[in-house]
N, C-alpha and C positions, 0 to 999 in steps of 0.2 A: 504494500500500500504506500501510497505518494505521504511523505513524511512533512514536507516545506515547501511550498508553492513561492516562485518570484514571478511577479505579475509585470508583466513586459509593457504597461501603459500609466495612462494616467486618467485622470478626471472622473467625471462617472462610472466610467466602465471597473476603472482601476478599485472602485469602491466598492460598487457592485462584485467585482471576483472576490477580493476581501470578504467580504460579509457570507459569500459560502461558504467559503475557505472555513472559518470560525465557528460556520455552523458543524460543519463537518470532523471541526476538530483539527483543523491542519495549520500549521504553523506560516506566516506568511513575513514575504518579503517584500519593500516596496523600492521601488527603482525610483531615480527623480533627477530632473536635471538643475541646477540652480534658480531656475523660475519657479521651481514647482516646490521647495524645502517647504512651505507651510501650507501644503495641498493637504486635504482633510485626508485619503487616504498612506500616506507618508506619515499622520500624525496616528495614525489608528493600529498601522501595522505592527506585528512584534520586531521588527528590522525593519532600516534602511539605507540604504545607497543611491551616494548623488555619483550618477555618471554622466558628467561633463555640464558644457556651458547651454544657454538655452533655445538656439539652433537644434530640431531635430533632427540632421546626418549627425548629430556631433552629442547627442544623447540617446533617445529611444528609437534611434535607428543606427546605432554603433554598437554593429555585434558583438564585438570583444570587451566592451566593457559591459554587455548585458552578462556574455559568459564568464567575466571575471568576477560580476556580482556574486554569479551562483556558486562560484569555486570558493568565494572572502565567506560567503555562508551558508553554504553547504545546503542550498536548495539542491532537490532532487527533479523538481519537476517547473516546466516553465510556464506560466497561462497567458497567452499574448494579448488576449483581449478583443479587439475590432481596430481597423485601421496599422500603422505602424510595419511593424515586423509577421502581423497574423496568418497573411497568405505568401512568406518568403520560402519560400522551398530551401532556398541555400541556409536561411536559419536554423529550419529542423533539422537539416540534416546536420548542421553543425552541432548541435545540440546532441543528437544522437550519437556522436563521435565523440561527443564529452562525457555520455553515458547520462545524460541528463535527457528527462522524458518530454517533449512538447506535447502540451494538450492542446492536438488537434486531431487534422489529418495526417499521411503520412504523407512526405516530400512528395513523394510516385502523384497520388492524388491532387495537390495542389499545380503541381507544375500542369499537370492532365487537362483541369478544370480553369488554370489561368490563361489561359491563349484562347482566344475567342472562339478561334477556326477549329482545335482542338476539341474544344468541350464543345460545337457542336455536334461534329460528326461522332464523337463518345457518345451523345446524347440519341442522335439517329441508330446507334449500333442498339442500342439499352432501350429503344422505342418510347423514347420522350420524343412528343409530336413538336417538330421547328416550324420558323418560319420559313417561308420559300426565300433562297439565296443562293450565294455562290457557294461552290463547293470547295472554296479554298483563299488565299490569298487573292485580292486584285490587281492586277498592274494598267499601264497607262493605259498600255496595248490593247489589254481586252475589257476596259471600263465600258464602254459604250455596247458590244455587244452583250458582256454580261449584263447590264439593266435591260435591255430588251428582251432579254429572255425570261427575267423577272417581272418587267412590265414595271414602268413608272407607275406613281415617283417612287424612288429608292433612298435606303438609307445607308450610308458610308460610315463605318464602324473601324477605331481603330483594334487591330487583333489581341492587342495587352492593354488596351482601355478600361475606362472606369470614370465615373463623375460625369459623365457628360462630356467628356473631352478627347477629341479627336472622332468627333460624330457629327454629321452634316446630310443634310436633305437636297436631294437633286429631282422637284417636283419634273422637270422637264427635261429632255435630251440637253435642252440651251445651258441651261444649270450645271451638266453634270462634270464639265473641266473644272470651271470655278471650285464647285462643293468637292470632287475629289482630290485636288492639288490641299485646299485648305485643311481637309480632312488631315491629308498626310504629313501634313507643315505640322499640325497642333500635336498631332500623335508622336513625331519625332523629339519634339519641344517636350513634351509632357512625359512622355516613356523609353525615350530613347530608339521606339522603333515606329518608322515609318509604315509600317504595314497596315493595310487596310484590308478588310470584303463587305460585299454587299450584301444588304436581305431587303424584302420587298417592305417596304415604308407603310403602316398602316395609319387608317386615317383618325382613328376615334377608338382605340383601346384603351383598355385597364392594365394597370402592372399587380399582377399577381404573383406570390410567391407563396411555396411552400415551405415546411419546416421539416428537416427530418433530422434523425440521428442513427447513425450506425454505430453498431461494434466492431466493426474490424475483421468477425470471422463470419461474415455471410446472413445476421440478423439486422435488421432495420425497420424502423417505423417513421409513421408520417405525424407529426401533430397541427393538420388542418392547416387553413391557409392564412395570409394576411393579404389585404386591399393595402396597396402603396400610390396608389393613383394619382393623389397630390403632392406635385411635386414642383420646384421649380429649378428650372436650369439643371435637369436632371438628379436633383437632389431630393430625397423625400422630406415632407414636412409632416403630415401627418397619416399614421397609419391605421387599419381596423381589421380586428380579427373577431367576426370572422366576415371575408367579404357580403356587401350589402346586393353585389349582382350574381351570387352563387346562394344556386339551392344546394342541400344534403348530397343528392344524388350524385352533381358535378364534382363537390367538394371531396367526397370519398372516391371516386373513378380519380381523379386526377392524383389527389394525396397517394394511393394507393399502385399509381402506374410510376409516382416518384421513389415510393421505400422498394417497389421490383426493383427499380435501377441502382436505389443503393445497397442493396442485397446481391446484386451478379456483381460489383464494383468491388464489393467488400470492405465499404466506405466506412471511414472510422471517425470518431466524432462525431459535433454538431454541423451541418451546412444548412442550407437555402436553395431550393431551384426555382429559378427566375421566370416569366411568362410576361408577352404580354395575352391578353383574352379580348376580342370580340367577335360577336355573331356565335357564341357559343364554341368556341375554339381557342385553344389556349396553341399558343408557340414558343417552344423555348427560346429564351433568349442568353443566360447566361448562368453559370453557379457561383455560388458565395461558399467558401470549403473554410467557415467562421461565426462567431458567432456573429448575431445582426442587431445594431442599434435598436431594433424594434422588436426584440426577441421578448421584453416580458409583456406585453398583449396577448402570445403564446399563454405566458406562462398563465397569464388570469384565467385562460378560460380553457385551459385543462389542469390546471393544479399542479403541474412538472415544473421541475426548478432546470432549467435548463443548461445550467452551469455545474450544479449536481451530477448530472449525467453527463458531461462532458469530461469530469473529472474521475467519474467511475468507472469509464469507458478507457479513459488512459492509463485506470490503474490495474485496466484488466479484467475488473469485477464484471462487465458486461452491461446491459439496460435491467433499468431496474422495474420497467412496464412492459407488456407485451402491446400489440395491438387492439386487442381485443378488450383489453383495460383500461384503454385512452375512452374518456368521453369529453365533450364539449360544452359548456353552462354559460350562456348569456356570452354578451357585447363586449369587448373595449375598444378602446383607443387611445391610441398616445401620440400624445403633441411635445415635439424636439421643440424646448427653450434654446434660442441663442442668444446671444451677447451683440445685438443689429438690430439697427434703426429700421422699425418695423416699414417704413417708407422704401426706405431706399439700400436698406440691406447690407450696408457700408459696416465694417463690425466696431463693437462697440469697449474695447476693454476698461478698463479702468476699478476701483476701488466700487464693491457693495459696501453697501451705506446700512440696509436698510435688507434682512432678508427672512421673510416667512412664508413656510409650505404649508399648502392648505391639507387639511385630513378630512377621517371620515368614512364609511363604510365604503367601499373600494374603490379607495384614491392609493395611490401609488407614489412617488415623487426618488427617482433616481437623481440624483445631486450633490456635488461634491463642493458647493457654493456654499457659503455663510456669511456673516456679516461680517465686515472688515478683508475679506478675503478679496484679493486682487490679482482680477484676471490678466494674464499674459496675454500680449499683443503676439507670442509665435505660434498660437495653436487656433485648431479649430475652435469656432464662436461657439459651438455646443456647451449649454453648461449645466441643463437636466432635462429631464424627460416626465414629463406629466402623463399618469396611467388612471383610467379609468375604467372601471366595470362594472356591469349593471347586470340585472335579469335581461332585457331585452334592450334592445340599437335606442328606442325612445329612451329609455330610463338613463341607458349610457350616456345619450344629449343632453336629457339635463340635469345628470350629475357632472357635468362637464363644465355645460355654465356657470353651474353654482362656483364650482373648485377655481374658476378662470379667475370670477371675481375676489376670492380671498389672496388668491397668490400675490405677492409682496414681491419688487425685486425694486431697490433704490439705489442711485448711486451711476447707473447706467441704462442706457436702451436694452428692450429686451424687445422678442417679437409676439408677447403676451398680449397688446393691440391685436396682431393678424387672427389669435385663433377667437378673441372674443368676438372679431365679425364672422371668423367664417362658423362658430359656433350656432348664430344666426341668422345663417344663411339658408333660403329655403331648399335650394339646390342639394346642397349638405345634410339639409334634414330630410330630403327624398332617395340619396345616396345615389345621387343622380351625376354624376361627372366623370371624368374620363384623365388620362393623362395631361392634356391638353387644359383644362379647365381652370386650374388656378394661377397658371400666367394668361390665361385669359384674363381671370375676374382682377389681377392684379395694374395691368395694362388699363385697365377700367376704370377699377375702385378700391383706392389704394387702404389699407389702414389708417386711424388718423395719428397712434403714436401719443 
């Protein structure tokens, strides 16, 4: 059994592994780079170490001073958390080499699942339904035939992307030089690799995702899906589990065609398989081989601690539910707090003044924020995660509202303006929207901030 867990992150997440960790009994470690020495989980941990200055290549993406942490104190096992090092194949592996366990996947599987082109045709082999696209890399050469065979408009994808970046739309032939040159410019800039392919561009889907978890030797389950739909600049803002445009029927067929696939994979840990969904057809789009920002909406509404079972899985013990013992109880949703002027999105660091979490029968609040604590200008604006859960999608609404209005954050912009509108939005209250829809309504009607 894993002895000492060093949590490879920081901010919420880093808190949230902590607080399993403790429930479990397991001794923790916290990582930090000198911005982060009075982060609330650095103050909680039984250890920590500052590695390096507050530039992330030069802290919680500097492998060797992660693995020097674990060697000064004798962690046995590592938890990367989301973002950073999580989806590094060359980190597990090094980790493994040092005899130190990563709780995730295994290299083999991350590298698989990270390359676009890869993890679809993985996904075609394992009979996860894709989108119609190219069957490999694009070049200059055969851009223009390849969309014709796809049929406009297309969407230009870089092959180790992520965020929205190195992705561009070519509604028309006239489009498609511009949108693939730019494509391949952002993807070189952002990931070092120009590589692009194409899939056929839809007009009005939903981003859906499932949740699964493997052990490693051929077992796997699905726990239901989450609605990511709103999003902007390809970023999710707010999530729900369980989607508002899936019946039962959908949501077991689809869950159920993802834990086959991680079952002939012999996929170990927690992931995500990505979709988008309309006209009643889901298409892969990509896998997350991590845990996901939006994982405890899962957790509300099947009772699985999903960091529990990622940490059981690493240590061997296996899943501690079968399928047939997952059920599903009422709504949530959870709305990402950042540190950004609800207008114009510009991030917002500086000194809380002023910081109280609402409660209450199932409110949730992930946050490593408190008063006097001062956000750093080098990290992501995320600074909690508002969770809510209800019997039913209604009741979820308006325990939502209620929680919107107690929440406190002083001292800086937050974008707790954005979710009080779209809380009262009718559109939102009919679960009516599509990917597209909240840089619609924002282009529109802004928050007032």
């Amino acid at each position: 059994m894993i002895s000492k867990i060093l949590i490879a992150n920081r901010g919420e997440i880093a808190l949230r592994v902590l607080r399993a960790c403790k429930e479990l009994g397991i001794a923790t470690v916290a990582v930090h780079s000198t911005a982060d020495a009075n982060a609330m989980h650095v103050r909680l941990a039984d250890e920590s170490v500052c590695i390096g200055p507050p530039p992330s290549r030069d802290s919680y993406l500097n492998i060797h001073q992660i693995v020097a942490a674990c060697e000064i104190t004798g962690a046995d096992a590592v938890h990367p958390g989301y973002g950073f090092l999580s989806e590094n194949a060359k980190f597990a592996d090094i980790l493994e080499a040092h005899g130190i366990t990563f709780i995730g996947p295994t290299a083999e599987h991350i590298r698989l699942m990270g390359d676009k082109i890869t993890a679809k045709q993985t996904a075609v082999e394992l009979g996860i339904p894709v989108v119609p696209g190219s069957a490999g890399e694009v070049t200059q050469e055969n851009a223009l035939e390849t969309a014709r065979q796809i049929g406009f408009p297309v969407l230009i994808k870089a092959t180790a992307g992520g965020g929205g970046r190195g992705m561009k739309v070519a509604k028309t032939e006239a489009d498609l030089d511009e949108a693939f040159n730019t494509a391949r410019t952002e993807a070189s800039a952002a990931f070092g690799n120009a590589a692009v392919y194409m899939e056929k561009y839809l007009g009005k889907p939903r981003h859906i995702e499932v949740q699964v978890v493997g052990d490693g030797a051929g077992n796997a389950i699905h726990l239901g899906e989450r609605d990511c739909s709103l999003q902007r600049r390809h970023q999710k803002v707010w999530e729900e589990a369980n989607s508002p445009a899936l019946n039962v029927e959908q949501r077991m067929k689809i869950g159920q065609i993802c834990a086959d696939a991680m079952e002939k994979m012999k996929y170990r840990g927690a992931g995500t398989v990505e979709f988008l969904y309309e006209n009643g057809e889901f298409y892969f789009i990509e896998m997350n081989t991590r845990l996901q920002v939006e994982h405890p909406i899962t957790e509300a509404i099947t009772g699985i601690d999903l960091v529990h079972e990622q940490i059981r899985v690493a240590s061997g013990a296996g899943l501690s539910v079968t399928q047939d013992e997952i059920t599903f109880s009422g709504h949530a949703i959870e709305c990402r707090i950042n540190a950004e002027d609800p207008r114009t999105f510009v991030p917002s660091p500086g000194t809380i003044t002023h910081f109280h979490a609402p409660g209450g029968l199932g409110v949730r609040v992930d946050s490593g924020a408190y008063a006097g604590y001062k956000i750093p200008p080098y990290y992501d604006s995320l600074i909690g995660k508002l969770i809510v859960h209800g019997r039913t999608r209604v009741e979820c609404m308006m325990r939502l509202r209620r929680v919107l209005d107690e929440f406190v954050v002083d001292g800086i912009k937050t974008t707790l303006p954005l979710f009080q509108d779209l809380v009262s939005n009718q559109d939102i209250a009919n679960g009516d929207y599509d990917i597209h829809w909240l840089e619609n309504y924002l282009a529109n009607d802004k928050p007032q901030g």
